[in-house]
VEXTITOR-868871 format. One record per residue: residue number from 1; x, y, z negated of N, C-alpha, C in turn. Coordinates in steps of 0.2 Angstrom, whole numbers, padded with zeros to 4 digits. Atoms other than C-alpha are relative to their C-alpha. Layout:
N
seq/n.c1/n.c2/n.c3/ca.c1/ca.c2/ca.c3/c.c1/c.c2/c.c3
NUM/X/Y/Z/X/Y/Z/X/Y/Z
...
//
This chain:
327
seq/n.c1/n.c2/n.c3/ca.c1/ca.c2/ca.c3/c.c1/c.c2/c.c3
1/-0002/-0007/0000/0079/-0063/0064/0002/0002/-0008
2/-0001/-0002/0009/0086/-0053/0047/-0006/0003/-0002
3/0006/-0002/0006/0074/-0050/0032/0001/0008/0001
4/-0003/-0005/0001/0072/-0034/0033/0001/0004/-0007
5/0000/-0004/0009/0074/-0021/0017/-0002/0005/-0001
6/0005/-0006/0001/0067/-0006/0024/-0004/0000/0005
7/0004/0002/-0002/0052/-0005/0031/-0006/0005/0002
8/0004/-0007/-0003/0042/0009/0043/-0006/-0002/0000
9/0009/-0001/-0002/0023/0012/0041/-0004/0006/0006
10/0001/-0005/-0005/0013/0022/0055/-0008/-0002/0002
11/0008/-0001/-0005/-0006/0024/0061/-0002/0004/0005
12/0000/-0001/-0008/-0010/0025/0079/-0008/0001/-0001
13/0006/-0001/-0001/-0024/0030/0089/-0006/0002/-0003
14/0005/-0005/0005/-0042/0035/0084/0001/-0004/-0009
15/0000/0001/0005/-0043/0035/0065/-0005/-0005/-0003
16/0006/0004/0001/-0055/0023/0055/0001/-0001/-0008
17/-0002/0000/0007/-0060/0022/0037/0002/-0008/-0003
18/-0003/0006/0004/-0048/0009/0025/0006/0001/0004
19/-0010/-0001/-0002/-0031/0015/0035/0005/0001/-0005
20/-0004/-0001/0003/-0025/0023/0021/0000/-0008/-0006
21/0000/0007/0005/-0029/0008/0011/0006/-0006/0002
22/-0004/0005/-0003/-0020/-0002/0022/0008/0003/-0001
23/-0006/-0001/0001/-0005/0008/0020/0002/0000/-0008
24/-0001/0004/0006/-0006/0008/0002/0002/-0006/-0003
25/-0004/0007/0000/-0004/-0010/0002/0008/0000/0004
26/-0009/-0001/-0004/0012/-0010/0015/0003/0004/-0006
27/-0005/-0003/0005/0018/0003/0001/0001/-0002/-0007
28/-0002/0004/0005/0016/-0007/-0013/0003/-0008/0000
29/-0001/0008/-0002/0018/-0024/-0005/0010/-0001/-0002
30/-0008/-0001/-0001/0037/-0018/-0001/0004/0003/-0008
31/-0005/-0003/0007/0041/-0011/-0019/-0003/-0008/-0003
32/0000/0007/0001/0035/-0028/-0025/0005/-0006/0001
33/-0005/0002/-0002/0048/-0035/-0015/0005/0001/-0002
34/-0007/-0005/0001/0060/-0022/-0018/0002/0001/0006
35/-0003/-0001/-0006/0061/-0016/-0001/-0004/0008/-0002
36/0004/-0008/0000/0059/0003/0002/-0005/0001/0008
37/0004/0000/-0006/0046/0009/0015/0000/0007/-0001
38/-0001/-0006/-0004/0047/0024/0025/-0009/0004/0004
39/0006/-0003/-0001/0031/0033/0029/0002/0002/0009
40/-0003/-0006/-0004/0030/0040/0047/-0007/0003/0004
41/0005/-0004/-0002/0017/0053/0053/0000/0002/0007
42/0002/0000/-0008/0009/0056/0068/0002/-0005/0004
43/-0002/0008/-0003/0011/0038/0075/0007/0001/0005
44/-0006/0003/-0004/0024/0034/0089/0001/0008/0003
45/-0005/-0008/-0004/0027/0054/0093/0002/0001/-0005
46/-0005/-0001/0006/0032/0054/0074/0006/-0003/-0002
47/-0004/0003/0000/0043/0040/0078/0008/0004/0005
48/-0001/-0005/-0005/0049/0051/0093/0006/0005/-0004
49/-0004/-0006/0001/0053/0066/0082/0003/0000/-0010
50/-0005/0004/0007/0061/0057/0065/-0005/0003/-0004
51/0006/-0005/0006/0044/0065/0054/0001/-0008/-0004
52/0002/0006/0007/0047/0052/0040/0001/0001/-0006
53/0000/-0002/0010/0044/0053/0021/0000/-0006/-0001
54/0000/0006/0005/0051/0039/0008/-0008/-0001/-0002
55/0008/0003/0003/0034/0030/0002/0003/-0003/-0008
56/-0001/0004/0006/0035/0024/-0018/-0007/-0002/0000
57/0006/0004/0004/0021/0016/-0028/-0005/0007/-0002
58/0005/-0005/-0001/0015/0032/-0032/-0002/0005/0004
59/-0001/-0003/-0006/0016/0043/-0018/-0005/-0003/0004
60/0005/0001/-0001/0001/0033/-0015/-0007/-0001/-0002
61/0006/0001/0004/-0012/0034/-0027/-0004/0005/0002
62/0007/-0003/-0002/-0029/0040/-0026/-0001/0001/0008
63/0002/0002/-0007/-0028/0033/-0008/-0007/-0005/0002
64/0006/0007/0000/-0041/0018/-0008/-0006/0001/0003
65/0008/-0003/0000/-0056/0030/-0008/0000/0003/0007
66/0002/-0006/-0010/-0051/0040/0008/0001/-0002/0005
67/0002/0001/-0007/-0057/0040/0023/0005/0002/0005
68/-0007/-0002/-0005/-0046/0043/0039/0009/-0002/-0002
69/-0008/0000/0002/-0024/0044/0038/0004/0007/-0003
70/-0001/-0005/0002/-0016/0053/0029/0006/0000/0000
71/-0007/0000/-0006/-0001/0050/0039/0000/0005/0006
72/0005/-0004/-0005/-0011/0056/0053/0001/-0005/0006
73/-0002/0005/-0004/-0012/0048/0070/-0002/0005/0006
74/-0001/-0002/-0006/-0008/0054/0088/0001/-0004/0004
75/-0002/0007/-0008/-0007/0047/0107/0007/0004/0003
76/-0008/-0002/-0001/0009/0051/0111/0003/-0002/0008
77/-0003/0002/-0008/0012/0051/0130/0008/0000/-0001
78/-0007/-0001/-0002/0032/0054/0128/0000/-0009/-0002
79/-0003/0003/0002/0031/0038/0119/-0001/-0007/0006
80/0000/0005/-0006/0026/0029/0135/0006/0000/0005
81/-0006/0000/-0002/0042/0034/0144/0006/-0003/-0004
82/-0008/0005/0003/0059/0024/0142/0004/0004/-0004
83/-0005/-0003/0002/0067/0039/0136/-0003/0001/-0007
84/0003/-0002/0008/0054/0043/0121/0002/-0007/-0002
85/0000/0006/0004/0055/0024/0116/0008/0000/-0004
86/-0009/0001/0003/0075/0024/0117/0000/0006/-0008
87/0001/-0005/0007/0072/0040/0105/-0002/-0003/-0007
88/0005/0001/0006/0060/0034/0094/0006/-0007/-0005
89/-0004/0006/0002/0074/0016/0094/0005/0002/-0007
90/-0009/-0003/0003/0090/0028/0089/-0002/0004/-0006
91/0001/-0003/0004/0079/0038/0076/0001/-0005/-0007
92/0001/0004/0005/0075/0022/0066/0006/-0004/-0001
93/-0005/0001/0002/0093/0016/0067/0002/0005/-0004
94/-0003/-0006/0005/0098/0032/0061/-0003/-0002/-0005
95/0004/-0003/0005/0087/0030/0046/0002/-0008/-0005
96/-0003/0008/0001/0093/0010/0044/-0007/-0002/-0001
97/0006/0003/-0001/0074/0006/0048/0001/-0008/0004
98/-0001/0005/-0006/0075/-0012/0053/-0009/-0003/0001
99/0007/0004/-0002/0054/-0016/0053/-0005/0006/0000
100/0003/-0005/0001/0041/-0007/0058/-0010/-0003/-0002
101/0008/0002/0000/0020/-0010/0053/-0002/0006/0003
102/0005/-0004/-0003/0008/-0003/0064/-0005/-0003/-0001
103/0009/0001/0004/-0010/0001/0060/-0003/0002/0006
104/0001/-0003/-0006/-0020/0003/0075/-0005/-0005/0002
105/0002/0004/-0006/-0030/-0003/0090/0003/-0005/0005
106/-0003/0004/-0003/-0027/-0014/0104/0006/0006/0005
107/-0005/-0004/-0005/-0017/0001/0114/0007/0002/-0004
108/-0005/0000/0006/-0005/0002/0097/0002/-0006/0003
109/-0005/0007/0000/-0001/-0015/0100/0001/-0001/0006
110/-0003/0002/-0004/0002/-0014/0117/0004/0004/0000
111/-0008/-0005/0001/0015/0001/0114/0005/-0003/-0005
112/-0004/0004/0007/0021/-0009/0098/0004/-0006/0004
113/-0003/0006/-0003/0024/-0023/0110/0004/0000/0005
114/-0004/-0004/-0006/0033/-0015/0124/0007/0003/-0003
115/-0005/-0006/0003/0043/-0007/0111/0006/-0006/-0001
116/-0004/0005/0002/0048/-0023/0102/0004/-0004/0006
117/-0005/0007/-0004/0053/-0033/0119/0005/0004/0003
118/-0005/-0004/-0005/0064/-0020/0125/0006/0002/-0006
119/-0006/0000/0005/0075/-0017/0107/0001/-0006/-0002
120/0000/0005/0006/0070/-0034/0098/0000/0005/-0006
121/0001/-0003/0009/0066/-0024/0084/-0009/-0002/-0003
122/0005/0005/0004/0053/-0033/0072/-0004/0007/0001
123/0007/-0004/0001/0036/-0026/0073/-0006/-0004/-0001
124/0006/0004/0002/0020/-0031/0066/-0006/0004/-0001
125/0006/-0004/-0004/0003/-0025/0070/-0006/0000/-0008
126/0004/0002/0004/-0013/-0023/0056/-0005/0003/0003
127/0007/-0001/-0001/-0032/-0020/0065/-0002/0003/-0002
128/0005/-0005/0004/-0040/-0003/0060/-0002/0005/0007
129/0005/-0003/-0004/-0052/0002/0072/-0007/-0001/-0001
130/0007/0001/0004/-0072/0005/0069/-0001/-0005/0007
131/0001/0004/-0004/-0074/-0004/0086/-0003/-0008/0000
132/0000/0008/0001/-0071/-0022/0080/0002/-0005/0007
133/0002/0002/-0005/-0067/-0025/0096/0009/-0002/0001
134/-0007/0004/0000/-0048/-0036/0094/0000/-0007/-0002
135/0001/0007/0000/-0047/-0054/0098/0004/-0001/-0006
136/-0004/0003/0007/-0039/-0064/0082/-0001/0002/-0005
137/0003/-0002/0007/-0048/-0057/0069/-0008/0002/0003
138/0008/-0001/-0001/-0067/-0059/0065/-0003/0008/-0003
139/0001/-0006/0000/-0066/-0040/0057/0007/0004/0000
140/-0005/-0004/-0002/-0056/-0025/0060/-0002/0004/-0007
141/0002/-0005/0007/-0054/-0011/0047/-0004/0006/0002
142/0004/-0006/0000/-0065/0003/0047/-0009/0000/0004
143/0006/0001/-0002/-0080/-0007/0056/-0004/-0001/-0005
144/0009/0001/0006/-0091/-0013/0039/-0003/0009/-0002
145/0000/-0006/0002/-0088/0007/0036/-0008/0005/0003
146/0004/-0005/-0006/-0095/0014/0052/-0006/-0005/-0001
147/0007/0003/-0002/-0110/0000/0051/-0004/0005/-0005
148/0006/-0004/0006/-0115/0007/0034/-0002/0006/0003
149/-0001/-0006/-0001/-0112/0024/0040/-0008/0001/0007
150/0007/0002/-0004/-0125/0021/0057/-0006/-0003/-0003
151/0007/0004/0000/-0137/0010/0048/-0002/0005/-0006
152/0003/-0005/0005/-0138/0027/0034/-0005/0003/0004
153/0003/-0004/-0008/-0141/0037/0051/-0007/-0001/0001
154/0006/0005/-0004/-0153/0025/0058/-0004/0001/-0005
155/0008/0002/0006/-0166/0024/0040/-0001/0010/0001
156/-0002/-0005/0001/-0163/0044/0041/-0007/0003/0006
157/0003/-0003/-0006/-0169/0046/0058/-0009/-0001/0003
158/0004/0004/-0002/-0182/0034/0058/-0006/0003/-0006
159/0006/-0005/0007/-0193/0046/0041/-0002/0006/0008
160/0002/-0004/-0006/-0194/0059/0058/-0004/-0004/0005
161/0002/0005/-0004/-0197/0044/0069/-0008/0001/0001
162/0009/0003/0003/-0214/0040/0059/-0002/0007/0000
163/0005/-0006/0002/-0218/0058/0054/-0002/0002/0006
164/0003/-0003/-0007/-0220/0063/0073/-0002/-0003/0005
165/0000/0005/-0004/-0222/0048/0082/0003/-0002/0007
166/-0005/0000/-0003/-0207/0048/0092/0004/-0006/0001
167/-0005/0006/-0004/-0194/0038/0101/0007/0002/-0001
168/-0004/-0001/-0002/-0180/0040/0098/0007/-0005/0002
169/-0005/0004/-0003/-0163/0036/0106/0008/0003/-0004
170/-0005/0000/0005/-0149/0034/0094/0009/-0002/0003
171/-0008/0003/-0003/-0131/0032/0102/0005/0001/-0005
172/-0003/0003/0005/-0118/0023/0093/0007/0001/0005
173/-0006/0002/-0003/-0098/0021/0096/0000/-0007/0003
174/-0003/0005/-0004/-0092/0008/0107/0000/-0002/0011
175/0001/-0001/-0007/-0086/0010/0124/0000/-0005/0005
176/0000/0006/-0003/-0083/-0006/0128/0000/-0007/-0003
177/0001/0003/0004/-0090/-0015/0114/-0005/0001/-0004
178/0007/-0002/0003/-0108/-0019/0107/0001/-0001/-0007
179/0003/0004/0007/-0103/-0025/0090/-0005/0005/-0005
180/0004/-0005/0006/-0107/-0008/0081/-0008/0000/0001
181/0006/-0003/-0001/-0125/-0005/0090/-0004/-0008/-0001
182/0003/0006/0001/-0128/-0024/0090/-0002/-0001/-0008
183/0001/0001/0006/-0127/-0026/0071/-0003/0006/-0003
184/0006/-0007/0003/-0133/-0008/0066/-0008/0001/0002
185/0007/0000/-0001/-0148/-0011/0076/-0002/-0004/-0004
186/0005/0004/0005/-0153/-0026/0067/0000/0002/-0006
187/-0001/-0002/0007/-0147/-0020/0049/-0006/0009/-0001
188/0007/-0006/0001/-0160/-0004/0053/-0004/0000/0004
189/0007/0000/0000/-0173/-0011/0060/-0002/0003/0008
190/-0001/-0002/-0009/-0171/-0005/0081/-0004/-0005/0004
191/0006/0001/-0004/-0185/-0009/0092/0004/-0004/0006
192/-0003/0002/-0007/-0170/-0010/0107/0005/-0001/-0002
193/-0007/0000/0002/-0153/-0012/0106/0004/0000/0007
194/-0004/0000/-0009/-0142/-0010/0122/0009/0001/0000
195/-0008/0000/0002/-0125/-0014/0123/0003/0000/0006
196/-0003/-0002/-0007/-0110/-0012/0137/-0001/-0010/0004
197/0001/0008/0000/-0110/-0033/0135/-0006/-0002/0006
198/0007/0002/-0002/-0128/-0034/0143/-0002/0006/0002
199/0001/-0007/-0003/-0134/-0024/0155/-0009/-0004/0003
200/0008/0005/-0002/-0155/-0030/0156/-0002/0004/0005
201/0003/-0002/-0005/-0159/-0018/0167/-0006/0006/-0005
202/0005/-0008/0004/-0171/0001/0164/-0006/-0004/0000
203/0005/0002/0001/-0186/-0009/0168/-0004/-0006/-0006
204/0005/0004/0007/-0188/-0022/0154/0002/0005/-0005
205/0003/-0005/0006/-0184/-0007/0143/-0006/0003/0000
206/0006/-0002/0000/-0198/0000/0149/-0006/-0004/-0002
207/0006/0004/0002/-0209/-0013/0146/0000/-0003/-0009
208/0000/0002/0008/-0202/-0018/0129/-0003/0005/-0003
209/0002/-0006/0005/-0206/-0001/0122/-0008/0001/0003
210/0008/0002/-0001/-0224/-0002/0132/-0005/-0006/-0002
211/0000/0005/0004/-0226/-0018/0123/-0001/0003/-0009
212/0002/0000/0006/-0222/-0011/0108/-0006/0005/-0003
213/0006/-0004/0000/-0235/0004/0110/-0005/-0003/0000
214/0006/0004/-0002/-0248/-0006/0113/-0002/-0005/-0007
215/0000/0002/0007/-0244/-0017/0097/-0002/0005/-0004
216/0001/-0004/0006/-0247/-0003/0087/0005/0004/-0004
217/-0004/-0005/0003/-0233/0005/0084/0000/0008/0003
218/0001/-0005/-0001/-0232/0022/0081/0007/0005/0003
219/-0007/0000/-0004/-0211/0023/0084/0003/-0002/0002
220/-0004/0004/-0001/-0198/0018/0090/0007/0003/-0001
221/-0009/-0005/0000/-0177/0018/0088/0000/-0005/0005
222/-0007/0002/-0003/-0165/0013/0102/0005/0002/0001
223/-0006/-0001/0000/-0149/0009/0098/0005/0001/0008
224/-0003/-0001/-0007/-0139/0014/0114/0010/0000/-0002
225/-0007/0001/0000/-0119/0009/0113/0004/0006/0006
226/-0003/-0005/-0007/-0109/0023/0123/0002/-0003/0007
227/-0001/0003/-0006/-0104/0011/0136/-0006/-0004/0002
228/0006/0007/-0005/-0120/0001/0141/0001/0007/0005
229/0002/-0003/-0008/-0124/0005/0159/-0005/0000/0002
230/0006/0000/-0004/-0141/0005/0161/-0005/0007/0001
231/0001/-0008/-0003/-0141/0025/0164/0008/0003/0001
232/-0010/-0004/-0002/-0127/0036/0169/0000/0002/-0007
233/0000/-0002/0008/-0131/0043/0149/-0004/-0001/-0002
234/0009/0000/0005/-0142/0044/0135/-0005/0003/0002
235/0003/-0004/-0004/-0147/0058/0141/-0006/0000/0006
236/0000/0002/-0007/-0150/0054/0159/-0007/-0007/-0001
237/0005/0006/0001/-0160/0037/0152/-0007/0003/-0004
238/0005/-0003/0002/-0172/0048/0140/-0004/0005/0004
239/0005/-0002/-0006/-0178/0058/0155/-0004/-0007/0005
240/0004/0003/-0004/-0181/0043/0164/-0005/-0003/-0003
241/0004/0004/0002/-0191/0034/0150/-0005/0007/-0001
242/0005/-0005/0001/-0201/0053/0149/-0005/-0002/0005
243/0003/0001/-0009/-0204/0050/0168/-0007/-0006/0003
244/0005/0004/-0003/-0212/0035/0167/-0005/-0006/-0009
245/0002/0004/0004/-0218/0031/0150/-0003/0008/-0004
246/0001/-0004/0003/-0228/0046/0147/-0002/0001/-0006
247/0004/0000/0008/-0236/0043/0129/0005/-0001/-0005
248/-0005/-0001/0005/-0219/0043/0123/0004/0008/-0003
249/-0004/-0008/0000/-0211/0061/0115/0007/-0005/0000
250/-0003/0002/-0002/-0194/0055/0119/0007/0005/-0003
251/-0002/-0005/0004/-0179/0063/0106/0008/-0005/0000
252/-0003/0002/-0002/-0161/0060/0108/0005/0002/-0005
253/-0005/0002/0007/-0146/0057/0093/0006/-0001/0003
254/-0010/0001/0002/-0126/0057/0095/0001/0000/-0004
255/-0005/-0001/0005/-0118/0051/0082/0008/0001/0000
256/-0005/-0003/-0002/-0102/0055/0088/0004/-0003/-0006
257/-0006/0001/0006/-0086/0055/0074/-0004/0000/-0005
258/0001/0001/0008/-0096/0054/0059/0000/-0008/-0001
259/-0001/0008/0002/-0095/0036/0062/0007/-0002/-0003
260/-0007/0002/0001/-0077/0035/0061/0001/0004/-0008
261/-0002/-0002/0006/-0076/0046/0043/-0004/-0005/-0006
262/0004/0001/0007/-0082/0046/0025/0005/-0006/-0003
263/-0004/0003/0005/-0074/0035/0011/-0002/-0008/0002
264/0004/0009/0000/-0074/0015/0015/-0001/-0002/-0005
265/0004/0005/0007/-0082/0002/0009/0003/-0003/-0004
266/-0003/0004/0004/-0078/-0010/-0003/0004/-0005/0005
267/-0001/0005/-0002/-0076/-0024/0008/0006/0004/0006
268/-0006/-0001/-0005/-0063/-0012/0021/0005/0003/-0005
269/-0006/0000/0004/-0054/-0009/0005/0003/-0004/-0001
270/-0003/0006/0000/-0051/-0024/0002/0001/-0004/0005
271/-0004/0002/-0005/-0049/-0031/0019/0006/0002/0001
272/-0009/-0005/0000/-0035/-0016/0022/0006/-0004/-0005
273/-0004/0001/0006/-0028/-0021/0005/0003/-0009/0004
274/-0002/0008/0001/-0026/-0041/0010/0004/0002/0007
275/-0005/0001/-0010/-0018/-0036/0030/0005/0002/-0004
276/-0007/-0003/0000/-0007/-0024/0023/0006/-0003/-0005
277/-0008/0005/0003/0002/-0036/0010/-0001/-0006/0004
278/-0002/0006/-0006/0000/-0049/0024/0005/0001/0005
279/-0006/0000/-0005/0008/-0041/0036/0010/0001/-0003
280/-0008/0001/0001/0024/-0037/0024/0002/-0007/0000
281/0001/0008/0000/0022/-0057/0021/0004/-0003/0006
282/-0001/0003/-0005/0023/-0060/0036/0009/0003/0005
283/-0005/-0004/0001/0039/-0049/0041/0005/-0003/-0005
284/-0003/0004/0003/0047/-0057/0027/0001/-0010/0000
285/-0001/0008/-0003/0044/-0076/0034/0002/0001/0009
286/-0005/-0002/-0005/0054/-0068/0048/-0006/0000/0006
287/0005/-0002/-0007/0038/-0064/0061/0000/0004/0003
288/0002/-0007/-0004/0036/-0051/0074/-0005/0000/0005
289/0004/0000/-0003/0026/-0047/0087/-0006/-0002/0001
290/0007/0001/0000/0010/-0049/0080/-0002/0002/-0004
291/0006/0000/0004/-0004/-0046/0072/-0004/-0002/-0005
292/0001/0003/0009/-0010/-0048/0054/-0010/0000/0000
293/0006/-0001/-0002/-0029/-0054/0057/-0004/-0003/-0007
294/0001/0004/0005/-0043/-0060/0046/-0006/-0006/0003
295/0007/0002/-0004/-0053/-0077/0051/-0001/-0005/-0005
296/0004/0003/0006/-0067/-0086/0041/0005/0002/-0007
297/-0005/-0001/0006/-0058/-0078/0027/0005/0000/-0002
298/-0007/0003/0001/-0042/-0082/0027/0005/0007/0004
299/-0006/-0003/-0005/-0027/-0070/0033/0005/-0004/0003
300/-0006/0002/-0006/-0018/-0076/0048/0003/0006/0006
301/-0002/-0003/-0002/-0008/-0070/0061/0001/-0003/0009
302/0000/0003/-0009/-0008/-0071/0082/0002/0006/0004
303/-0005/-0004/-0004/0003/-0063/0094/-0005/0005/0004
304/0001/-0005/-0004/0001/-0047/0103/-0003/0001/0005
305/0002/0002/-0006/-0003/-0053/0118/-0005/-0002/-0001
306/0007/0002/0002/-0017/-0063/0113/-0004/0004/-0005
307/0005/-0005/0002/-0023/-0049/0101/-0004/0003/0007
308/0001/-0006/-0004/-0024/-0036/0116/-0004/-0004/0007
309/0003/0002/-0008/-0029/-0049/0131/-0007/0002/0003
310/0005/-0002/-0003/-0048/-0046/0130/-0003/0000/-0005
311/0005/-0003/0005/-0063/-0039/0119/-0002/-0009/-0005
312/0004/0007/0001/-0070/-0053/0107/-0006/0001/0003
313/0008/0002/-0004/-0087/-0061/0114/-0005/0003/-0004
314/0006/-0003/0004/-0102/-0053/0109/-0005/-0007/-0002
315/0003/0007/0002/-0113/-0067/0097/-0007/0001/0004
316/0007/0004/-0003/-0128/-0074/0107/-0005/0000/-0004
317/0004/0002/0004/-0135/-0079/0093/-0002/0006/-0002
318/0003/-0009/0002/-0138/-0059/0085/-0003/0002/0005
319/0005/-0003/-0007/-0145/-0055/0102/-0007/-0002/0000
320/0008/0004/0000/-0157/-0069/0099/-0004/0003/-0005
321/0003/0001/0007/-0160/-0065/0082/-0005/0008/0003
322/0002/-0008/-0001/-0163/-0045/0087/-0006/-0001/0007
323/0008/0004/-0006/-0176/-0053/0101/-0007/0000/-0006
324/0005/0004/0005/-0186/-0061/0089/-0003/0004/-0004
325/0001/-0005/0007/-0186/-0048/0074/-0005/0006/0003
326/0003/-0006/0000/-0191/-0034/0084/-0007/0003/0005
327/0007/0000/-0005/-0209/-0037/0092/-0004/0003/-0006
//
């Protein structure tokens, strides 16, 4: 394929903290180069409706520290149509865009990839969801944020916990992915953990937490992942555990979006920082259709397909550990 010279930036789907970091790199990467890069806001509907602004070197300072995009990011149903994509194609000729980086989840990179096998126009993908939940990379961007951000939660919740001798049930992001509630339960200290991966069943929760009663504990946390299945909801589970575990008061937390905010961490600004001059890298050793990942430390890169095929495996061994710890 041609190298390209100028080169679109864009962030898709829900937002997550270290995107803009991730963009700031793509914006410096390419003046490093000497290629110019093209900002585009509100993801593939910005693409859609020509919303682009030059990006320099400065144009992105005092980004590193902010949370969310500052691009902004939209789901953009016209761009699922053949006619929004053709649009979106005939925009970025206009503008003599020949490559594009997308920042995003696995549903970015399935539009990103649809996109690309239908013009050939180079596209490369970088991992920013709190989720963690994309194959070819052992972390995504905006996941060490939200752990810190739930395991702040969790010590928070847990000063109530003890003063009242309560239970509470703590619901974490992840609809189809424990890693958030698997790791933030063990990093704060969670009596239960329940993820969408494993479904044990209401009755050994019952007995865990009347086990733990009996030990002498005065509280408990349960981390609960928005997709386990082992009640219709949190809610819906907090009644049954009132019903039949009466010597529990039984106290119920959504975290909701505050997981996805607030300033990243060190380590998702420097993860961002290494995808985003990986993916120009890569772009310049003439790559498309894929994704800029990071394993055992190292930046590599694995096609689209195999990013998006299925969740990565939730570790066996943290389940056990979170077994063990929490008697």
């Amino acid at each position: 394929m041609k190298l390209p010279s100028k080169i679109a930036v864009l962030t898709s789907g829900g937002d997550a903290p270290g995107m803009n970091a991730a963009i700031r790199a793509v914006v410096r990467a390419c003046a490093y180069n000497n290629l110019q890069c093209v900002g585009v806001y509100r993801g593939f509907q910005g693409l859609i409706e020509a919303d682009f602004k030059e990006l320099g070197p400065r144009s992105v300072k005092n980004l590193i520290n902010r949370g969310g995009t500052f691009l902004k990011s939209a789901r953009s149903q016209d761009f699922r149509t053949d006619e929004g994509r053709k649009k979106a194609f005939n925009n970025l000729k206009k503008e003599n865009i020949d490559a594009l980086i997308v920042i995003g989840g696995d549903g970015t990179f399935a539009g990103a990839s649809v996109f690309m096998n239908e013009f050939n126009f180079p596209v490369v993908g970088i991992p920013g969801t709190i989720d963690n939940d994309i194959n070819g990379t052992d972390y995504t961007i905006g996941y060490d944020t939200a752990l810190n951000t739930v395991v702040e939660a969790i010590d928070k919740i847990r000063d109530t916990a003890n003063s009242h001798n309560r239970l509470f049930l703590v619901e974490v992001m992840g609809r189809d992915a424990g890693d958030i509630a698997l790791n933030a339960g063990i990093g704060a200290g969670a009596e239960e953990i329940l993820i969408p991966e494993q479904n044990r069943g209401r009755e050994r929760l019952l007995e865990s937490l009347s086990r733990s009663k009996k030990s002498g504990k005065t509280s408990s946390i349960v981390v609960v992942s928005e997709g386990d299945q082992i009640g219709k909801n949190i809610f819906g589970l907090a009644k049954y555990i009132e019903e039949n575990l009466t010597e529990y008061e039984v106290r119920v937390t959504v975290l909701g979006h505050i997981q996805r905010g607030g300033s990243p961490s060190c380590y998702d600004r420097v993860l961002a920082s290494r995808l985003g001059v990986g993916a120009v890298d890569a772009l310049l050793r003439g790559e498309t259709n894929v994704m800029i990942g990071i394993i055992h430390n190292r930046v590599t890169s694995v096609s689209f397909l195999d990013a998006i095929k299925g969740n990565n495996e939730i570790d066996e061994d943290l389940i056990r550990v979170a077994d063990i710890i929490s008697i």
